[in-house]
C-alpha positions in Angstrom: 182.0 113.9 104.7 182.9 114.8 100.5 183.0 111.9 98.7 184.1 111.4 95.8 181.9 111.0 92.6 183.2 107.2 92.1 182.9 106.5 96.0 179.2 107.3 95.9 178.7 105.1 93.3 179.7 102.1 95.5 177.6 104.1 98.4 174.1 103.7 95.8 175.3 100.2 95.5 175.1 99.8 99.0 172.1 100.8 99.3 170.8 98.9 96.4 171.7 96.1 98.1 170.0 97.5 101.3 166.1 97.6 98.7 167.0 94.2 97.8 167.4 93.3 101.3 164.5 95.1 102.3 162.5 93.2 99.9 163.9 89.5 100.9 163.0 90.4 104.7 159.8 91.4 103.8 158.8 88.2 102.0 160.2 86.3 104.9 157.7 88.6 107.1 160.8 90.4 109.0 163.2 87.1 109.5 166.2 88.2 109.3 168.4 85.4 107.8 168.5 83.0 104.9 170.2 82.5 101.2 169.9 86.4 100.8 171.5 87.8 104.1 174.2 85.8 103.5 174.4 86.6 99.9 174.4 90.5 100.3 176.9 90.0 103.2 179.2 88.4 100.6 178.8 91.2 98.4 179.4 93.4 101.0 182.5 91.8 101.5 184.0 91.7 97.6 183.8 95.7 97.6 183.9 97.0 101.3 188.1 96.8 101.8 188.5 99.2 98.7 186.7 101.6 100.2 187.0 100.6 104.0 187.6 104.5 105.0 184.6 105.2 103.6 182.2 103.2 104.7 183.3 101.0 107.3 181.3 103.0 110.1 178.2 102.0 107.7 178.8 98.4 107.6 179.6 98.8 111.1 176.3 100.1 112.2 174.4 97.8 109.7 176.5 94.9 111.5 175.1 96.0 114.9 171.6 96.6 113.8 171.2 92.8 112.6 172.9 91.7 116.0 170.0 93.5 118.2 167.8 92.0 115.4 168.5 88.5 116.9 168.1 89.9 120.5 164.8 91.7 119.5 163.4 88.5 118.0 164.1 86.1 120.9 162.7 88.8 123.4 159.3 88.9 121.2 159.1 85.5 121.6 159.3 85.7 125.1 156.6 88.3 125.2 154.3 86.3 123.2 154.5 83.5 125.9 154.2 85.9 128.6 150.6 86.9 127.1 149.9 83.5 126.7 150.6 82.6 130.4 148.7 86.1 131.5 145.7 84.8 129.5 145.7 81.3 130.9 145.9 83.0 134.1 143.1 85.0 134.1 140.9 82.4 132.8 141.3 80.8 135.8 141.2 83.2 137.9 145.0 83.0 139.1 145.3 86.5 140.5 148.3 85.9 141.4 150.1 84.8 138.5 148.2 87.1 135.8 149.8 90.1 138.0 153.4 88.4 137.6 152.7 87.5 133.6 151.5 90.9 133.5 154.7 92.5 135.0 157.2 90.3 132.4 154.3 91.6 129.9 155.6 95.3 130.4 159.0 94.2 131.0 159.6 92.6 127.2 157.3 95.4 126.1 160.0 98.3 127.2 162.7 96.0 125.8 161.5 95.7 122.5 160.7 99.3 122.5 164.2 100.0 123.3 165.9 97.4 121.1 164.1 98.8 118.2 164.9 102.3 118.7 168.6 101.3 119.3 168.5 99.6 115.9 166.9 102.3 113.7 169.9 104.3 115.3 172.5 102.3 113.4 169.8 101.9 110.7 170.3 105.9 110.1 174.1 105.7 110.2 174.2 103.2 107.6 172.5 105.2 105.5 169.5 102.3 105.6 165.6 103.4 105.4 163.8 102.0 108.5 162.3 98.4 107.6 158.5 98.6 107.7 155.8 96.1 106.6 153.0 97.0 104.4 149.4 96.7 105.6 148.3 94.0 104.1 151.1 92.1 105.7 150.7 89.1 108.2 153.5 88.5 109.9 156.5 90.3 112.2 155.9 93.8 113.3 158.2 96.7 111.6 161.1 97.9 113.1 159.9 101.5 113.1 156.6 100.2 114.5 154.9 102.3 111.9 153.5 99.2 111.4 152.6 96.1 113.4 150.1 93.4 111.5 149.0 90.2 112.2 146.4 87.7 112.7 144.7 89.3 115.3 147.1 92.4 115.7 147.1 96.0 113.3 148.6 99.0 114.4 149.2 101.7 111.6 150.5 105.2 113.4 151.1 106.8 110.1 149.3 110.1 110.4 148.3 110.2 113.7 147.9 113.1 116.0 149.2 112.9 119.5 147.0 115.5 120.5 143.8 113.8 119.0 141.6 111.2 121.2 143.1 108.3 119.2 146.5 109.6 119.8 146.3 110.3 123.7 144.3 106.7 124.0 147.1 105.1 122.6 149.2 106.5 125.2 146.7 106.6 127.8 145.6 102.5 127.6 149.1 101.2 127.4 148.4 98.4 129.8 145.2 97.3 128.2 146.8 97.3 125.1 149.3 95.2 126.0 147.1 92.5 127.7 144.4 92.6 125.1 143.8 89.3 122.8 142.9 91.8 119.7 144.2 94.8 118.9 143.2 97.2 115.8 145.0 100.9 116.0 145.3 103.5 113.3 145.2 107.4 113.2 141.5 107.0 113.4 140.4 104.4 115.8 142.0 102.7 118.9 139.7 99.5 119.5 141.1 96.1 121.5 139.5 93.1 122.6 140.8 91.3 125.9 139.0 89.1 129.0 138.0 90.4 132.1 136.6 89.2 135.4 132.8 90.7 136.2 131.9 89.6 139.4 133.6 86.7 139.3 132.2 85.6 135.7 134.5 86.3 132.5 133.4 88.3 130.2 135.0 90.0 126.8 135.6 93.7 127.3 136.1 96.0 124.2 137.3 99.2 124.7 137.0 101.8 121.3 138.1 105.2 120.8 137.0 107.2 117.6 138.3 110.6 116.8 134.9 111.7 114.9 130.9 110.7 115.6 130.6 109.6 112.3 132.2 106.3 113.5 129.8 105.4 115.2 126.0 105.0 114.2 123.3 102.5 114.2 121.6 100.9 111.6 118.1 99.1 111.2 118.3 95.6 109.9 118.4 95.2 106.3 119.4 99.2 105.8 116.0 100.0 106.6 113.6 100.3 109.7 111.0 97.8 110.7 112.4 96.3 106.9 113.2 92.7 108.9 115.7 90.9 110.5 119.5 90.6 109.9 122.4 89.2 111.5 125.0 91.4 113.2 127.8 90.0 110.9 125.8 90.1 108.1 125.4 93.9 108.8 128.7 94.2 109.9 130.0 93.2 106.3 127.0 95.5 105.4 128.2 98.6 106.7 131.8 97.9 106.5 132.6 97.8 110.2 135.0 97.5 112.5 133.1 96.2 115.2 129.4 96.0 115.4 126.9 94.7 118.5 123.5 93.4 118.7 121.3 96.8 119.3 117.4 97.4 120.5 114.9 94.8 122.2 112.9 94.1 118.9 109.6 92.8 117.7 110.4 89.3 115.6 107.6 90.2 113.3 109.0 93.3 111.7 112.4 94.4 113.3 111.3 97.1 114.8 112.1 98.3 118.4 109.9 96.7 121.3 108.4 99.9 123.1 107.5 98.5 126.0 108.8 99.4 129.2 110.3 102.7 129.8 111.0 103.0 125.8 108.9 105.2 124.0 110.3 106.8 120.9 112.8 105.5 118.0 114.6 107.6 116.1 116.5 106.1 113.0 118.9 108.0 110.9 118.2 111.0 112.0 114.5 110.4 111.1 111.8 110.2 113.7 109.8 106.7 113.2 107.6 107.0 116.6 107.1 110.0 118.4 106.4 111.2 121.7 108.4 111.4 124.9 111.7 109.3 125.4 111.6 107.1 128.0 114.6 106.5 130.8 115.8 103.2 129.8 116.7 104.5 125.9 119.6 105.0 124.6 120.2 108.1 122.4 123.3 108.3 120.1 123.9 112.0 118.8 125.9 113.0 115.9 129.3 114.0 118.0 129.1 110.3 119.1 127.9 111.2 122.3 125.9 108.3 124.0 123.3 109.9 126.6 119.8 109.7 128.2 117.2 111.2 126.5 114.6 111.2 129.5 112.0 113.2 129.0 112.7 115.0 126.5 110.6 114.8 123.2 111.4 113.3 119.8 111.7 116.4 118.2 113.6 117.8 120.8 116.2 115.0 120.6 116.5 115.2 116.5 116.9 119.0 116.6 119.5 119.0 119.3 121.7 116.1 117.0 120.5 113.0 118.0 120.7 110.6 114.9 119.1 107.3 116.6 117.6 106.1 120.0 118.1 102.3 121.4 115.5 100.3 122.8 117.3 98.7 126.1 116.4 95.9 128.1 116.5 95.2 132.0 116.8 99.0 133.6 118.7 101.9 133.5 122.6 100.6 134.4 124.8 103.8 135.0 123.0 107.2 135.0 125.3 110.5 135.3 127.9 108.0 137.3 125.3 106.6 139.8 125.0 102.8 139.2 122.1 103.0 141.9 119.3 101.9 138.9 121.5 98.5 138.0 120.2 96.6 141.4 116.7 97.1 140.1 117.5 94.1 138.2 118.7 91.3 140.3 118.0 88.3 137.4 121.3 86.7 136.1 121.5 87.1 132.2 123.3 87.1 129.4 123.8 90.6 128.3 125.6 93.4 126.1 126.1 96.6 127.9 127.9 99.6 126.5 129.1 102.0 128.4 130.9 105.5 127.7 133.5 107.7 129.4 133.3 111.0 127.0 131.9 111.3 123.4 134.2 109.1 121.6 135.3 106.7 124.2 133.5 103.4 125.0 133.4 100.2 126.6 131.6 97.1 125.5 131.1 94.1 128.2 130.4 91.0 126.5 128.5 88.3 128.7 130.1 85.1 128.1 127.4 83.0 129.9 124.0 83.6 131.1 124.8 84.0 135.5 126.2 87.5 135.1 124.5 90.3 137.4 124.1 93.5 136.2 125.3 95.8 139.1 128.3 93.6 138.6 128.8 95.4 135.0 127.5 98.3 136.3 130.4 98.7 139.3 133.0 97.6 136.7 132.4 100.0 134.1 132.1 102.7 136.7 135.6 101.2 138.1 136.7 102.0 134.3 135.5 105.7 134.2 132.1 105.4 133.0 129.7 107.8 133.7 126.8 106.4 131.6 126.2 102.3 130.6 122.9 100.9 128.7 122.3 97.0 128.3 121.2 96.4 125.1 119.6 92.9 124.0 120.1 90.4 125.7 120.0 86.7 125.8 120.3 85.4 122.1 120.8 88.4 121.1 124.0 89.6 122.1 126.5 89.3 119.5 130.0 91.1 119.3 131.4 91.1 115.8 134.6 91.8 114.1 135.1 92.8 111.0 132.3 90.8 109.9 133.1 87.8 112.3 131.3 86.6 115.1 134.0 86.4 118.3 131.7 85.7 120.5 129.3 82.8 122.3 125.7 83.6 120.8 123.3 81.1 123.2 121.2 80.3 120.7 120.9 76.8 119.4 120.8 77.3 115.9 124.0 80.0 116.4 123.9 83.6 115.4 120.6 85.2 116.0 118.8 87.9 113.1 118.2 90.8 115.2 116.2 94.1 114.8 119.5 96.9 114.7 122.7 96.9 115.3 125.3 99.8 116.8 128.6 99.6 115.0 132.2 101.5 114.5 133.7 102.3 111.2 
């Protein structure tokens, strides 16, 4: 439609008023209402019957947008209860009602997807820009969904590639998503946090999904090997992590790894610290983020062929090449951290909440997940899941967090 040079001017005053708006929602962290709704809507009023031809289908579509507002709002709501009720649920091992909590769960879910596509719609017809908050926001999620941040909720798509791992993930692990007590997405990572039953114990699974190896890596305590001891948050804050774990069985004296067992090299940084042969319970992170077994092969070998550092694990092999057969070796209950990975770039973390988990238990479960390899790391004491520089876990020690020899984290 031509308009005419002194109807666009009221057009730009329109959508001055929509930046002004923008800005008052924002501050109120997406609430809709208050002194400056009503105040634009009056303005709105004092110039919209001049030029009601003109602009009526915008105010219409602005109109409709805030009314799905209200609908979208009250159906959040409902889905934060829902998740509520689902956790509660599983923490008591209420099958029954987690699967119906879980079911309303994906019910809201497509709701508010829809509402808020529906309302970007009339957002466009108006002539409005989609409503988004900024990232260091706390508070209601954007209307594009661009953005979603909160206390214990971050998803930023901007820039992401549907075609990359992050971007099928995100796809791919709707459902956990959805369930999951944390939640941390952007172009470059897809990492949540959420409570599972293992055999009947609960435990804290974290599922991560990097689109390049360099996210991942270990680190020695203190920067440096056999340098000490440090905390996993304290390395975490270090290193500027995401999420960092407890690492190698370790000597208290020094830091460095405890070679006893079937561990028999360590490799650190891509440096080799102790040579020789590795051994099958070792752990060997290579530069493509690939986590493998090393057995057998040499050092040398390992460093040449891209491995950048080598675990020290505890207990016995879990899941080798998909065959969880080694896991029942160990029959002691313990408190453990076991990682386990799908492909290069895709893992699972299984967080032992108390010390009577079995093994073979975490062993079957990550298999059940699609993992073809799984390593317990420290245990005991030891284990320690930290994000973004916070302990979220249990530790069993006494005196709380334990200083620890390395640590595996994601960036």
């Amino acid at each position: 439609m031509v308009r005419s040079s002194e109807v666009m001017i009221d057009l730009d005053l329109f959508k001055n008023y929509m930046d002004s708006y923008d800005e008052a929602i924002n501050g109120l962290e997406g609430n809709w209402s208050g002194t400056s709704y009503n105040s634009l809507i009056t303005k709105f009023k004092e110039f919209s019957s001049e030029y009601k031809d003109t602009i009526s289908s915008e105010m219409e579509a602005f109109a409709n947008a805030c009314d799905l507002y209200e609908e979208y709002k009250i159906t959040k709501e409902n889905l934060s209860i829902a998740k509520a009720n689902y956790n509660s649920a599983s923490s008591i091992g209420d099958v029954s009602k987690a699967n119906s909590y879980s079911s309303r769960i994906s019910e809201y879910t497509t709701n508010i997807n829809n509402l808020k596509s529906k309302i970007n719609s009339y957002l466009e017809i108006a002539s409005v820009s989609k409503l988004s908050a900024s990232s260091n926001q706390s508070g209601d999620i954007s209307i594009s969904q661009s953005v979603i941040s909160g206390e214990d909720k971050y998803i930023n798509l901007d820039g992401m590639d549907s075609n990359s791992r992050v971007g099928k993930a995100y796809e791919q692990y709707k459902n956990e998503l959805n369930n999951a007590s944390y939640v941390y997405v952007t172009k470059d990572m897809f990492a949540i946090t959420y409570n599972a039953e293992v055999g009947g114990k609960t435990t804290e699974v974290t599922h991560i999904v990097i689109n390049d190896g360099s996210q991942i890596n270990g680190s020695p305590a203190n920067g440096s090997y056999a340098s000490g001891l440090e905390k996993t948050s304290s390395a975490a804050k270090r290193l500027g992590a995401i999420y960092a774990i407890n690492g190698s069985h370790f000597n208290y004296s020094d830091g460095s790894q405890d070679l006893r067992g079937e561990n028999h090299i360590v490799i650190s940084n891509g440096e080799i610290k102790t040579d020789g042969n590795c051994g099958e319970n070792q752990m060997i992170l290579y530069s493509d983020g690939t986590l493998a077994y090393g057995t057998g092969k040499s050092a040398s070998e390992l460093v040449k062929n891209g491995a950048k550092y080598s675990f020290s694990c505890h207990s016995t092999p879990v899941i080798v090449n998909g065959n969880t057969s080694t896991s029942y070796r160990e029959s002691r209950a313990y408190k453990r951290t076991v990682i386990g990975t799908t492909s290069a770039g895709n893992y699972y973390i299984v967080t032992d909440k108390s010390a009577d988990n079995v093994l073979s238990d975490t062993a079957e479960y990550l298999k059940s997940l699609g993992c073809n390899n799984a390593w317990s790391l420290d245990q005991g004491g030891s284990v320690t899941l930290a994000r973004e520089g916070k302990v979220i876990n249990n530790p069993s020690d006494e005196s709380g967090e334990r200083a620890i020899g390395d640590v595996l984290y994601f960036t």
